[in-house]
C-alpha positions as semicolon CSV with decimal commas, in nm:
position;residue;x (nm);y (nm);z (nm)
1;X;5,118;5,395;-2,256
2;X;4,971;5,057;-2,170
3;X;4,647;5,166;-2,327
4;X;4,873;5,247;-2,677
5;X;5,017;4,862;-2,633
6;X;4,706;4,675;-2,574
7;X;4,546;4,838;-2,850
8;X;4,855;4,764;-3,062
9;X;4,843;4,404;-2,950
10;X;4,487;4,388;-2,947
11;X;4,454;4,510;-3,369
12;X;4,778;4,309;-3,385
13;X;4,556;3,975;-3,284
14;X;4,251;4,095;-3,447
15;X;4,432;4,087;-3,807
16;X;4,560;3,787;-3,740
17;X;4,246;3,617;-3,646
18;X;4,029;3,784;-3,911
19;X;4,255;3,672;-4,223
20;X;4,150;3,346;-4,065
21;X;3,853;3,390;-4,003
22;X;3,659;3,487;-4,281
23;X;3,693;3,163;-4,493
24;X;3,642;2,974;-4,173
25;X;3,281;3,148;-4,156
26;X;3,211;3,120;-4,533
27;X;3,307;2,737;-4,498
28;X;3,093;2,726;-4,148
29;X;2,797;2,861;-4,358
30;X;2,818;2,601;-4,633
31;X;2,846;2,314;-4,411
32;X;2,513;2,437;-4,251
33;X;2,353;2,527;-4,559
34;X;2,364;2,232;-4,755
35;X;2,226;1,985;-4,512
36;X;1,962;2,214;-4,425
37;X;1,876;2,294;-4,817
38;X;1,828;1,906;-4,844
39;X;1,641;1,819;-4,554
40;X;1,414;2,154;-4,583
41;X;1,352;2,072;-4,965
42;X;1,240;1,696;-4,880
43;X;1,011;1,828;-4,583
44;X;0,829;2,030;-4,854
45;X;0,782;1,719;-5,084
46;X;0,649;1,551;-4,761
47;X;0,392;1,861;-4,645
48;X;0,250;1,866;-5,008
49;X;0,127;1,498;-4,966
50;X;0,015;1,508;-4,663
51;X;-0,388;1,576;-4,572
52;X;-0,434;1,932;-4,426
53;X;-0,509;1,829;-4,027
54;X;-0,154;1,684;-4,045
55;X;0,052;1,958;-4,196
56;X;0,083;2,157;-3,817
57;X;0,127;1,867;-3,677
58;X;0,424;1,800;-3,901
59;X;0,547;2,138;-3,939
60;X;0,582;2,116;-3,540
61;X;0,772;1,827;-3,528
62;X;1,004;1,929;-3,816
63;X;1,071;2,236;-3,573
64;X;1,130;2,004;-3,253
65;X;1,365;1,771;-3,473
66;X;1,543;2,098;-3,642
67;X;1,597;2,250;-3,271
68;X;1,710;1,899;-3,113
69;X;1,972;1,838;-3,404
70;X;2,061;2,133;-3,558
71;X;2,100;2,409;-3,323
72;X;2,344;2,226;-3,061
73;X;2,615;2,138;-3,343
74;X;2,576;2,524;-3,511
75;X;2,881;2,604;-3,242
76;X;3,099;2,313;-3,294
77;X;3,090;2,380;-3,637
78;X;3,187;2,684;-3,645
79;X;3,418;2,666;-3,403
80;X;3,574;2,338;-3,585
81;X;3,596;2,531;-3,921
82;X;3,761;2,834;-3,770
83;X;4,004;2,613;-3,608
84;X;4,102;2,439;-3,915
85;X;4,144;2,752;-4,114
86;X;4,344;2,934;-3,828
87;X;4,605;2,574;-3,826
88;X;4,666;2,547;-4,123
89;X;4,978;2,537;-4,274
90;X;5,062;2,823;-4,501
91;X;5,389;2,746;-4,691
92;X;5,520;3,014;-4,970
93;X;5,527;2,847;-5,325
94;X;5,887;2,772;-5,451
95;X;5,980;3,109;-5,640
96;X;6,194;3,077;-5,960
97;X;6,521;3,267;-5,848
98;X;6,513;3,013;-5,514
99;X;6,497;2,722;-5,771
100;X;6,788;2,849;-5,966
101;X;7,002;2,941;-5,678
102;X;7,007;2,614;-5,516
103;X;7,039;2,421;-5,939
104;X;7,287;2,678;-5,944
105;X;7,500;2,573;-5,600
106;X;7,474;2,232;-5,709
107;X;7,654;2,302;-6,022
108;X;7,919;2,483;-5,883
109;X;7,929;2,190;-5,610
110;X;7,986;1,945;-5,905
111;X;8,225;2,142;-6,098
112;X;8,459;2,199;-5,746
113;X;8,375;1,810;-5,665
114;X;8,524;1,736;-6,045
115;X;8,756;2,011;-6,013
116;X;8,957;1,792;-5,698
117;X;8,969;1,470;-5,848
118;X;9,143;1,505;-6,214
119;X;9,468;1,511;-6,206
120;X;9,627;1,818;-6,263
121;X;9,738;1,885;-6,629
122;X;10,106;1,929;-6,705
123;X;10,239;2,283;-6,689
């Protein structure tokens, strides 16, 4: 029986996380990708100038650079993204009938608010 509940609670928290999580990756991705599209794109336009005894030398220290920057911020990223995505606030959109309920209380407010204060007619 506790097996049945943890594996309740356990695909319970797994759907919960994963509606989350999959624009949190996709958004993780693109913040990697673009900085890394840029930065690989201008170290091309660099290697093609350069003489050919230089080129390993540069390719090298593109690697070094790329390791020292890049790969200790891949987690925080992705951890920052999923975060966001997983706290953020989902509110419902205002339906139609909600709208018209409460325009429609708020008549009947002002008609019983008008209602009390004429005087009553003859009768």
């Amino acid at each position: 029986m506790m097996m049945v509940i943890g594996i309740l609670l356990a695909v319970g928290a797994g759907l919960w996380f994963g509606r989350r999580l999959g624009p949190a990756l996709v958004a993780a991705v693109m913040v990697m990708a673009a900085p890394l599209w840029l930065v690989g794109g201008f170290a091309l336009d660099l290697l093609r100038k350069l003489p050919t005894g230089l080129r390993r030398a540069w390719f090298a220290l593109l690697r070094a650079l790329g390791f020292l920057v890049v790969l200790p911020l891949t987690p925080f990223i992705f951890v920052w993204a999923f975060l966001v995505e997983l706290f953020r606030p989902r509110r419902p959109p205002a339906r139609p009938m909600q709208e018209a309920t409460r325009r429609t209380g708020e008549v009947i407010d002002l008609a019983t608010a008008r209602k009390t204060r004429l005087p009553k007619p003859p009768g």
